[in-house]
N, CA, C and O atoms as a GROMACS GRO file, in nm:
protein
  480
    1UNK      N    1   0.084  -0.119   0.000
    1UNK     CA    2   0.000   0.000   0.000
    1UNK      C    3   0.088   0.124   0.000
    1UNK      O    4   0.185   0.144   0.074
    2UNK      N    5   0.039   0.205  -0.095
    2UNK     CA    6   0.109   0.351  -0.105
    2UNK      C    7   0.102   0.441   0.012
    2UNK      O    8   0.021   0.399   0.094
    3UNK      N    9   0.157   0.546   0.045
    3UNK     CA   10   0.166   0.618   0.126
    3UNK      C   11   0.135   0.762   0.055
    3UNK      O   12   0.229   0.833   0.021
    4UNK      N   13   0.002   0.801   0.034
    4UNK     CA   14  -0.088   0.940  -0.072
    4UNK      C   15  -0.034   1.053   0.019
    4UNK      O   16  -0.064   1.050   0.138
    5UNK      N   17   0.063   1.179  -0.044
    5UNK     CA   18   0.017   1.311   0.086
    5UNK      C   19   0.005   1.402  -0.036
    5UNK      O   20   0.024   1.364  -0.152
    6UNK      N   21  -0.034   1.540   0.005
    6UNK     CA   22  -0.082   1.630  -0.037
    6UNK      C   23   0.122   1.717  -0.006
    6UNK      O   24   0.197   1.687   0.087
    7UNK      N   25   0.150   1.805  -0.103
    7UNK     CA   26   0.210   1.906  -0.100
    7UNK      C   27   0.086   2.063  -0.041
    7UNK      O   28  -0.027   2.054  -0.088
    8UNK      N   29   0.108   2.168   0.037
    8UNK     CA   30   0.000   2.238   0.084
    8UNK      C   31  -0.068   2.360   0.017
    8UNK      O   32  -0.163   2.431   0.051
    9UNK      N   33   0.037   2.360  -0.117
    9UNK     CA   34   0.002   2.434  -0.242
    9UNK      C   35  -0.109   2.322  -0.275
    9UNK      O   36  -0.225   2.358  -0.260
   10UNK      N   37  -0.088   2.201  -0.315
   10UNK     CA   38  -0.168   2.103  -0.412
   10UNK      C   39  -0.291   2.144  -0.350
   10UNK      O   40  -0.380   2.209  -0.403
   11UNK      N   41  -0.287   2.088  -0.203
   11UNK     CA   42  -0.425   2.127  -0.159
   11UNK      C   43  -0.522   2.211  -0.178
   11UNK      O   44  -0.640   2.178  -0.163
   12UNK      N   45  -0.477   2.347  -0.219
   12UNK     CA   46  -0.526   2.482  -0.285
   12UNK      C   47  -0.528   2.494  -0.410
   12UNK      O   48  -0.590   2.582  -0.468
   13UNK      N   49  -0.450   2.394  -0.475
   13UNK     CA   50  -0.486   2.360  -0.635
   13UNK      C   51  -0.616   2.279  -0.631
   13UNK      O   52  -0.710   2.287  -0.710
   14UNK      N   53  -0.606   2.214  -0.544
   14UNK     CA   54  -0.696   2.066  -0.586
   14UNK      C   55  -0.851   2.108  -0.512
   14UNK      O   56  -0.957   2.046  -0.524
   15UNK      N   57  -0.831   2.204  -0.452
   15UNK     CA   58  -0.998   2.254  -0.392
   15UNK      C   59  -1.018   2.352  -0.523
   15UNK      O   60  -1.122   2.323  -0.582
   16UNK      N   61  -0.946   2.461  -0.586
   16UNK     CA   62  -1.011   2.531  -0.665
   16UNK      C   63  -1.056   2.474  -0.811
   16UNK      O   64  -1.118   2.534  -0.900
   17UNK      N   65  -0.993   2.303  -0.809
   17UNK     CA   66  -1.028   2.245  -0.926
   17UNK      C   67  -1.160   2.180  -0.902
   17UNK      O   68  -1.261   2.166  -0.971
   18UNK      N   69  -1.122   2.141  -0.764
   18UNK     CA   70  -1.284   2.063  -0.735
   18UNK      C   71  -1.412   2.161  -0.757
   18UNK      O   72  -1.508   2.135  -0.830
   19UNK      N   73  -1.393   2.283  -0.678
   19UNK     CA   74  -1.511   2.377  -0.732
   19UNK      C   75  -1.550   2.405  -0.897
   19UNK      O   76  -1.647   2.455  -0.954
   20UNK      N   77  -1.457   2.363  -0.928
   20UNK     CA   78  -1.501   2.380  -1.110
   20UNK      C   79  -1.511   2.262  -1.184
   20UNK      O   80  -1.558   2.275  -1.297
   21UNK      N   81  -1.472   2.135  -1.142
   21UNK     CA   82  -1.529   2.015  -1.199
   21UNK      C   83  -1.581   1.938  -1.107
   21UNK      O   84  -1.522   1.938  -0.999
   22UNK      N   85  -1.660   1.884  -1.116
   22UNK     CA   86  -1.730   1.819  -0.998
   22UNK      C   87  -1.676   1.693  -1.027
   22UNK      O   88  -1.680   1.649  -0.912
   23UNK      N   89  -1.633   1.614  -1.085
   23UNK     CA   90  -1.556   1.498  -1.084
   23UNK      C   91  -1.423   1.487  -1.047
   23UNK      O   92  -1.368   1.378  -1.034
   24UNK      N   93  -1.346   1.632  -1.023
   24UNK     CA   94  -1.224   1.573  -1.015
   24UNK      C   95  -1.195   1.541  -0.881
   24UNK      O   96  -1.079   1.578  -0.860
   25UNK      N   97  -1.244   1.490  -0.782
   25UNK     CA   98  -1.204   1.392  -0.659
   25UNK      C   99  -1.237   1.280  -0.698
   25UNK      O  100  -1.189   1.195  -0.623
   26UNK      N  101  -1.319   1.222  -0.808
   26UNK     CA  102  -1.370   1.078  -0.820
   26UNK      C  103  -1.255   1.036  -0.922
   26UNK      O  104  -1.228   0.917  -0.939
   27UNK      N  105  -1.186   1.146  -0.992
   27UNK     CA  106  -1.062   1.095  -1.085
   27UNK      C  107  -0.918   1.113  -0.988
   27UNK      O  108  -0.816   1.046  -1.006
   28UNK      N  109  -0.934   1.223  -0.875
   28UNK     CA  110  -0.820   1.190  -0.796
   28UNK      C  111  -0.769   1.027  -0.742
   28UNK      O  112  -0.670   0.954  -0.750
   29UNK      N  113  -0.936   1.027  -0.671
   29UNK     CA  114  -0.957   0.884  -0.621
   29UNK      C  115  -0.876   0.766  -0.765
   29UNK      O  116  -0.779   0.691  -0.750
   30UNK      N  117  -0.949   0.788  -0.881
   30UNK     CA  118  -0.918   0.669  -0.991
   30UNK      C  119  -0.722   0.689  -0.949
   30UNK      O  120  -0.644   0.614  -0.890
   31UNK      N  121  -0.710   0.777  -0.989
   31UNK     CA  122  -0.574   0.797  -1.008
   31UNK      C  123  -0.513   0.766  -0.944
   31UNK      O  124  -0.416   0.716  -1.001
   32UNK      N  125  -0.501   0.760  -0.782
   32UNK     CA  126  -0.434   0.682  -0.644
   32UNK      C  127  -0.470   0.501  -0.735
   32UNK      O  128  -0.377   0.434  -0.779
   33UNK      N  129  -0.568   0.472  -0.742
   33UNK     CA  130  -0.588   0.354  -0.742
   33UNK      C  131  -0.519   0.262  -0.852
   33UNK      O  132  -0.527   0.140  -0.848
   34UNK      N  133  -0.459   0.325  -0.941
   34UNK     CA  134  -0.395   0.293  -1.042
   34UNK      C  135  -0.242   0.302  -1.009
   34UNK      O  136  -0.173   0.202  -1.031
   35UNK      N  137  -0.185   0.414  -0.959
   35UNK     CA  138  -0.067   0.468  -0.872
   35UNK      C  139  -0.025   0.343  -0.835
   35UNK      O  140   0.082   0.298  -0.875
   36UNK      N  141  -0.130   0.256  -0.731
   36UNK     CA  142  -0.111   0.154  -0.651
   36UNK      C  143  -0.084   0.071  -0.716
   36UNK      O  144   0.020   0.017  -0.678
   37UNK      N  145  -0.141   0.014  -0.829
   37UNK     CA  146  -0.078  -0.096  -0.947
   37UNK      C  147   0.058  -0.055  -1.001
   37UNK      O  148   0.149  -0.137  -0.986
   38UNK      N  149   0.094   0.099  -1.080
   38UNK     CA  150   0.193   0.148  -1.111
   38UNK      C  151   0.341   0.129  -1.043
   38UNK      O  152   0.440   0.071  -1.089
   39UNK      N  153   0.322   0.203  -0.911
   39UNK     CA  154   0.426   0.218  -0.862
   39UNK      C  155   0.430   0.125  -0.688
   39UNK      O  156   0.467   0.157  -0.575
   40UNK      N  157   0.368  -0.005  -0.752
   40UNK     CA  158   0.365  -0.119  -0.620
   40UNK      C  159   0.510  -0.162  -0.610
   40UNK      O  160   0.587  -0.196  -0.700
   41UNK      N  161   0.536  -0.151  -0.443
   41UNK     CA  162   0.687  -0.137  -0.425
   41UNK      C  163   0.780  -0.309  -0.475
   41UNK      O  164   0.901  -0.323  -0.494
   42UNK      N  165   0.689  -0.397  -0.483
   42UNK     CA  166   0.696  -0.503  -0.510
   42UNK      C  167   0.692  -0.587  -0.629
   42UNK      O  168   0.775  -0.674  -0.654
   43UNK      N  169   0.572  -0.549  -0.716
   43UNK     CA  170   0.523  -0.604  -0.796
   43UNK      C  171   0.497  -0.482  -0.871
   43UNK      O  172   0.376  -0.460  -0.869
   44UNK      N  173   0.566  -0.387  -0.941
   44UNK     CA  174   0.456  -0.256  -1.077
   44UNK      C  175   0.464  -0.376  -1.217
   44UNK      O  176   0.538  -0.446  -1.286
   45UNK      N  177   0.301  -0.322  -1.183
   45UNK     CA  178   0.308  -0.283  -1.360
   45UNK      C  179   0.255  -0.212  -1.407
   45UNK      O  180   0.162  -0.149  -1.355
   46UNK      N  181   0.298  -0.198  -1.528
   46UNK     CA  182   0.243  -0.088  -1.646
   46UNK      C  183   0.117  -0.074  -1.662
   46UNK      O  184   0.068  -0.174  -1.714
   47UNK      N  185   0.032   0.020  -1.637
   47UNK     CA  186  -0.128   0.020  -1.577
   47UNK      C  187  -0.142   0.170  -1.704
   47UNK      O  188  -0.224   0.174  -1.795
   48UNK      N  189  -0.022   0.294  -1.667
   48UNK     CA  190  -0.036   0.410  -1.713
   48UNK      C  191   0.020   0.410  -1.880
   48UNK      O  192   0.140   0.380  -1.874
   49UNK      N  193  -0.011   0.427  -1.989
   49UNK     CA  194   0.028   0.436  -2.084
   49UNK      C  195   0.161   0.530  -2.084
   49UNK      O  196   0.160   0.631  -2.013
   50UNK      N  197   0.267   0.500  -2.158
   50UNK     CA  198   0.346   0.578  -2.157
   50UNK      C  199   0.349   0.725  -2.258
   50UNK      O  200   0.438   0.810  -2.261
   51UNK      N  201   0.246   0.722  -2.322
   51UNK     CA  202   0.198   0.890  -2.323
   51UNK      C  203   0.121   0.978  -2.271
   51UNK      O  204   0.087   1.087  -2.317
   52UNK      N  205   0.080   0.903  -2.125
   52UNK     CA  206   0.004   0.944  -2.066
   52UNK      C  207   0.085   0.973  -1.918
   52UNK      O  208   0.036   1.045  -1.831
   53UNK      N  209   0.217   0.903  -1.904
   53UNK     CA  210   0.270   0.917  -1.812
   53UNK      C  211   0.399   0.959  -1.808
   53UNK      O  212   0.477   0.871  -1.843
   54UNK      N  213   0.464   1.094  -1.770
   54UNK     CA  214   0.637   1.104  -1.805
   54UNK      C  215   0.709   1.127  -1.658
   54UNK      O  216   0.669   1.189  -1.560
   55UNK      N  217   0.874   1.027  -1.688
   55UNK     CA  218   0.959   1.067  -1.560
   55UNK      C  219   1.020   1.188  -1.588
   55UNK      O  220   1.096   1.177  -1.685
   56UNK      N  221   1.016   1.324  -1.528
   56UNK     CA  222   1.081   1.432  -1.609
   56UNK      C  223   1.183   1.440  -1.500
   56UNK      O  224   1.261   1.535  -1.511
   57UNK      N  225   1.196   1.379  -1.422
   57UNK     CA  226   1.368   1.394  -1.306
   57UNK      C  227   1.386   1.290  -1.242
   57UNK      O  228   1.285   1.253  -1.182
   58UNK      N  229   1.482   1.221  -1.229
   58UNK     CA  230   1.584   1.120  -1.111
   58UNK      C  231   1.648   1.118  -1.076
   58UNK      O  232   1.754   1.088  -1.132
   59UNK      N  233   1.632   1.160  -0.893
   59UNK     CA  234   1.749   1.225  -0.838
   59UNK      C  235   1.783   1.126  -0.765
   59UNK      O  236   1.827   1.164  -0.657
   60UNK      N  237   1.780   0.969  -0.786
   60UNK     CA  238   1.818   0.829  -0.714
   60UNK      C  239   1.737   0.809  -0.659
   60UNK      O  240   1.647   0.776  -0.736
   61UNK      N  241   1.695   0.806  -0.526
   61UNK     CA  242   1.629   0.784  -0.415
   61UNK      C  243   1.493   0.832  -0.459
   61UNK      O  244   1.393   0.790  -0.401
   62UNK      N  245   1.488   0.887  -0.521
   62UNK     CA  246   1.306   0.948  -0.614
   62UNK      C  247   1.305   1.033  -0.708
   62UNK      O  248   1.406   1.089  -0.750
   63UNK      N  249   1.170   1.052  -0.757
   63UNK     CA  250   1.144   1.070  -0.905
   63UNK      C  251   1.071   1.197  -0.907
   63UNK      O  252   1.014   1.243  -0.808
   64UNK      N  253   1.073   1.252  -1.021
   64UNK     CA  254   0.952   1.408  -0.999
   64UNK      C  255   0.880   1.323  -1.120
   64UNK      O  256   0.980   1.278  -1.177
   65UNK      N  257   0.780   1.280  -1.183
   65UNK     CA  258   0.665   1.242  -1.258
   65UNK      C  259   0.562   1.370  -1.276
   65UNK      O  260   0.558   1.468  -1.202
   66UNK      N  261   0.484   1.346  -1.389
   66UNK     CA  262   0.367   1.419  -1.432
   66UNK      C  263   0.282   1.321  -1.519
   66UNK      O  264   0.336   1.273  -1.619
   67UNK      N  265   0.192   1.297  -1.498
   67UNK     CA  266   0.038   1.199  -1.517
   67UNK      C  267  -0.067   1.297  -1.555
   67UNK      O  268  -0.109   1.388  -1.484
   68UNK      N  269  -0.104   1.267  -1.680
   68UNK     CA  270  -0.223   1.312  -1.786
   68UNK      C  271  -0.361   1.227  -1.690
   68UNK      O  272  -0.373   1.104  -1.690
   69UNK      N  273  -0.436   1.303  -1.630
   69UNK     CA  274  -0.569   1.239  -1.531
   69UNK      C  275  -0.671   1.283  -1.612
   69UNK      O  276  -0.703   1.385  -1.673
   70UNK      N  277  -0.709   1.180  -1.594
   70UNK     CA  278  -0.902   1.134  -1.690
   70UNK      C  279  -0.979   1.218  -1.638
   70UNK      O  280  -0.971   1.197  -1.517
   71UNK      N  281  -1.069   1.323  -1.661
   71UNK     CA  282  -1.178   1.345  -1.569
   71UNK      C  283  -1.290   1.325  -1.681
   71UNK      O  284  -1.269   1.329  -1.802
   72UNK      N  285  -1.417   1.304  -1.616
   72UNK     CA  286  -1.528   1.263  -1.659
   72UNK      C  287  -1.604   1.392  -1.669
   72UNK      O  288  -1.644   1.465  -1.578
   73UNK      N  289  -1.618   1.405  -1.826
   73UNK     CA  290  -1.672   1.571  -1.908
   73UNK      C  291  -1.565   1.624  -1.943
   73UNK      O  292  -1.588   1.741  -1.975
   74UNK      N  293  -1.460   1.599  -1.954
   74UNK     CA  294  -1.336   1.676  -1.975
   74UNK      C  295  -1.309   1.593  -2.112
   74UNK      O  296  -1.341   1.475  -2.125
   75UNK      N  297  -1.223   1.700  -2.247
   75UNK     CA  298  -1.167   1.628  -2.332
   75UNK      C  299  -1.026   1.607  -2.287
   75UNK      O  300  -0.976   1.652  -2.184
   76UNK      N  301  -0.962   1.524  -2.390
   76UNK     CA  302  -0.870   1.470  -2.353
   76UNK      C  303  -0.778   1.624  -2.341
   76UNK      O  304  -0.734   1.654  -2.230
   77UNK      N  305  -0.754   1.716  -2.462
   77UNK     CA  306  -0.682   1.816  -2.437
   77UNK      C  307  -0.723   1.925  -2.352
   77UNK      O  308  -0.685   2.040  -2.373
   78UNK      N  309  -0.832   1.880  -2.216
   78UNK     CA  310  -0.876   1.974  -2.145
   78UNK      C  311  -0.836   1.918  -1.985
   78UNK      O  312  -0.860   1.968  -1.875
   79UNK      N  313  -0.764   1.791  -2.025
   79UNK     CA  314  -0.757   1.670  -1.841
   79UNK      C  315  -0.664   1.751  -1.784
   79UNK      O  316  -0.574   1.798  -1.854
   80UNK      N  317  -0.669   1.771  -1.687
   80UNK     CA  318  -0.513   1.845  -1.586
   80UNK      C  319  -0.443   1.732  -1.593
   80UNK      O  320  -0.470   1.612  -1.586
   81UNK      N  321  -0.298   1.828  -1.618
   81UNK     CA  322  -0.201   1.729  -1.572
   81UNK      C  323  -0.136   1.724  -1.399
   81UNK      O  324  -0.128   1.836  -1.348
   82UNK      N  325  -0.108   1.648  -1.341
   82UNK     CA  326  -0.058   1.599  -1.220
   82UNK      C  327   0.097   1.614  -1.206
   82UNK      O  328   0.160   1.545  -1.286
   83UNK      N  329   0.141   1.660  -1.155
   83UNK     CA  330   0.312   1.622  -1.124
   83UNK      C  331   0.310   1.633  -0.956
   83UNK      O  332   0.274   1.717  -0.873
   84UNK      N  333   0.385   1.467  -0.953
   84UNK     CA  334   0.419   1.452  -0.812
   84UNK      C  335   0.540   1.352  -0.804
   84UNK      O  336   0.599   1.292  -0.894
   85UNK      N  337   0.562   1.355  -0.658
   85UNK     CA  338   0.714   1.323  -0.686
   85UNK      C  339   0.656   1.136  -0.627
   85UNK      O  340   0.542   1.094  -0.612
   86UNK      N  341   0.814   1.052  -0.603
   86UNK     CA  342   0.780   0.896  -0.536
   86UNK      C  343   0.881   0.875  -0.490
   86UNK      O  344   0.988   0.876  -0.550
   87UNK      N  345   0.864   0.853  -0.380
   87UNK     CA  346   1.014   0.801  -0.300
   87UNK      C  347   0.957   0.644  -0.246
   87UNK      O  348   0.862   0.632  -0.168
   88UNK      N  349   1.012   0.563  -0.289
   88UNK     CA  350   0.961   0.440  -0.256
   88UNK      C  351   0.818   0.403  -0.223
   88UNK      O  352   0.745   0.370  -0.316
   89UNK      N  353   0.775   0.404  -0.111
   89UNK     CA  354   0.607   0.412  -0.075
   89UNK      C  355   0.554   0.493  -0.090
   89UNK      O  356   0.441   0.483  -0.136
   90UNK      N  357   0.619   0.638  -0.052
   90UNK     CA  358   0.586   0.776  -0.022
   90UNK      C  359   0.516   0.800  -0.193
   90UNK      O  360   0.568   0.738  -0.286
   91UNK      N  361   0.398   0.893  -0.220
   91UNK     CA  362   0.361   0.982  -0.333
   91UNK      C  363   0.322   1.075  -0.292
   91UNK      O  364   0.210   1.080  -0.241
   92UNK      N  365   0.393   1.167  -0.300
   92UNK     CA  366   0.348   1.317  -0.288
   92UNK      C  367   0.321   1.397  -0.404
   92UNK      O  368   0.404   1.413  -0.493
   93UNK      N  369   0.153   1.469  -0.404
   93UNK     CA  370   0.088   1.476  -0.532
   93UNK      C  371   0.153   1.629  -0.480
   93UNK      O  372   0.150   1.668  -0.364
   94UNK      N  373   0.225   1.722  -0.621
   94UNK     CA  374   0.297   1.868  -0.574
   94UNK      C  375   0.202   1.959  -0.677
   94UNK      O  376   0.193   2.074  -0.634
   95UNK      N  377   0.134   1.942  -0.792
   95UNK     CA  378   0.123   2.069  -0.855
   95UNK      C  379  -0.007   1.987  -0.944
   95UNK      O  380  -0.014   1.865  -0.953
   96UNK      N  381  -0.085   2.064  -0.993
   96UNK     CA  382  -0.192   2.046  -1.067
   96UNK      C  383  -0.222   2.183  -1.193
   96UNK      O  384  -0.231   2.305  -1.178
   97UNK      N  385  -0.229   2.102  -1.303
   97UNK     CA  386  -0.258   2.251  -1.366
   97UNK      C  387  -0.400   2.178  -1.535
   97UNK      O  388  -0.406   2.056  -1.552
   98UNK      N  389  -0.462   2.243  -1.598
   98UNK     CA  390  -0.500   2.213  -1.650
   98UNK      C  391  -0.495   2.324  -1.812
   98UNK      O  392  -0.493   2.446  -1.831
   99UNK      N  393  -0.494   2.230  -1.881
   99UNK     CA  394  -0.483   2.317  -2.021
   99UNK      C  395  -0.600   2.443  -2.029
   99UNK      O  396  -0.544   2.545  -2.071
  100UNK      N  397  -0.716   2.460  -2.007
  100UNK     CA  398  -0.818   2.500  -1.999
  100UNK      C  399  -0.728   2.672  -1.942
  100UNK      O  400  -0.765   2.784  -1.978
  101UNK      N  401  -0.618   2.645  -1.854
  101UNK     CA  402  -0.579   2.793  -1.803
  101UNK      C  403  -0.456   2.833  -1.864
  101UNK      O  404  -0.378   2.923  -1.833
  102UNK      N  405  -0.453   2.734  -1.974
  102UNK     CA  406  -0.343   2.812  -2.052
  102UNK      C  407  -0.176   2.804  -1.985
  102UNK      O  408  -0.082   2.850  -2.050
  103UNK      N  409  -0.163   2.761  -1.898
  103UNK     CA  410  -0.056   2.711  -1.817
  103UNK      C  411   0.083   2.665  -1.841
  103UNK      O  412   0.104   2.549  -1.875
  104UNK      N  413   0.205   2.774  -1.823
  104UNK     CA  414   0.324   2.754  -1.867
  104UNK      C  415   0.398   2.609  -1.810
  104UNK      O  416   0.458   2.598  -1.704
  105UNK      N  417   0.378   2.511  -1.903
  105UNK     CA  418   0.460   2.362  -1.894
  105UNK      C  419   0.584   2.402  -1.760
  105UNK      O  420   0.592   2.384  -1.638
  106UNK      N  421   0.675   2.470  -1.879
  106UNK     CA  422   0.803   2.486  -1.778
  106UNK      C  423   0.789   2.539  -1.603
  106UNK      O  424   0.826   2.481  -1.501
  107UNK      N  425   0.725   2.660  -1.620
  107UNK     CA  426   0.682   2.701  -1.517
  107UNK      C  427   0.669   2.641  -1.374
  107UNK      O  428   0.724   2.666  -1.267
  108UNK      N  429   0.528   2.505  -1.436
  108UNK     CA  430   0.472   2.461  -1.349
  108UNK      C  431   0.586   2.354  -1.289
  108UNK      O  432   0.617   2.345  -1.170
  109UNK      N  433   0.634   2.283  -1.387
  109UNK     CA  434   0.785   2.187  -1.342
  109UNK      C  435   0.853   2.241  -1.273
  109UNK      O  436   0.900   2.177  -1.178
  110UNK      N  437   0.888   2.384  -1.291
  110UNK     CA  438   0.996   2.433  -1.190
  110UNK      C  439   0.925   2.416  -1.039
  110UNK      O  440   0.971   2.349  -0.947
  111UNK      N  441   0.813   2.485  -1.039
  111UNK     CA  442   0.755   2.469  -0.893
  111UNK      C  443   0.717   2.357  -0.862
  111UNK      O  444   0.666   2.384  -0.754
  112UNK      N  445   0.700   2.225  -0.879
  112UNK     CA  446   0.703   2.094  -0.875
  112UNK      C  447   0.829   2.069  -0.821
  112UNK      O  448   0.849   2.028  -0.707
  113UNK      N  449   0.948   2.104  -0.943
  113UNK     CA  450   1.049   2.075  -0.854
  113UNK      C  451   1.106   2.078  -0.741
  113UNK      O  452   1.166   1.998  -0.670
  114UNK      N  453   1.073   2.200  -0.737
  114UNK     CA  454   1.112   2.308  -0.600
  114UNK      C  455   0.966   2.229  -0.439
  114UNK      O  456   1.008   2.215  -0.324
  115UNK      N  457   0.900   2.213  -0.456
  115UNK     CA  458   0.801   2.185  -0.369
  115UNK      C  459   0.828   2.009  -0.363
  115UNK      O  460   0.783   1.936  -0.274
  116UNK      N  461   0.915   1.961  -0.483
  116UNK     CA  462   0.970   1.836  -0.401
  116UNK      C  463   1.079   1.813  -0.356
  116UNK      O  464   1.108   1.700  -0.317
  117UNK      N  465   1.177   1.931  -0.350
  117UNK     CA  466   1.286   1.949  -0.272
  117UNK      C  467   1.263   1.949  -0.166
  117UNK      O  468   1.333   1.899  -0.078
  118UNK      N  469   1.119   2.028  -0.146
  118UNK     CA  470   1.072   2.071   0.017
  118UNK      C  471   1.045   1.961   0.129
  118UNK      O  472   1.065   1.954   0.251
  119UNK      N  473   0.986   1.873   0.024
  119UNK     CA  474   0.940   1.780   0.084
  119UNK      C  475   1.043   1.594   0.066
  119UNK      O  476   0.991   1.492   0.112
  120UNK      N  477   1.142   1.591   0.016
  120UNK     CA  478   1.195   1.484   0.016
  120UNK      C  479   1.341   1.539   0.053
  120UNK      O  480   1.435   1.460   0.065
   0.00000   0.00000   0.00000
């Protein structure tokens, strides 16, 4: 079993997304549950398509990732993307952004990065 935390920015990402899609806690939820197949400390497998899923850093001991998430009413070029980091059990979900706000790629990676420095 994974170990899910919130970065305390995400948290303030992830409430102002919930007020504007009403599904995206039922795709947060999907998304842990797949995580758990993905990145099982024992047994992964490949659950996430690999254009749906990228390692964009490995600093040994853990990873910074970003995951394309399904939401239900959303097109595909409208799903937020996810970047969070994995240290063995640990997933810490750091940044949320969705195409819909027009959202600088680089940008958001840098503060991902930086908010998993904070935290690993």
């Amino acid at each position: 079993m994974l170990d899910f935390f919130d970065h305390p920015s995400f948290e303030r990402e992830r409430a102002a997304l919930t007020r504007r899609f009403s599904e995206f806690e039922n795709a947060t939820d999907n998304l842990k549950r797949l995580f758990e197949v993905q990145f099982h400390p024992t047994e992964p497998r490949l659950v996430i398509g690999p254009g749906k899923i990228h390692c964009l850093k490995n600093y040994g001991t853990y990873a910074l990732w970003k995951v394309e998430m399904s939401v239900k009413g959303l097109k595909n070029n409208q799903c937020p993307r996810v970047w969070f980091g994995v240290q063995g059990i640990k997933v810490a979900f750091l940044c949320v952004r969705t195409h819909i706000d027009n959202y600088d790629d680089n940008g958001v990676s840098d503060s991902a990065e930086t908010r998993l420095n904070e935290i690993f």
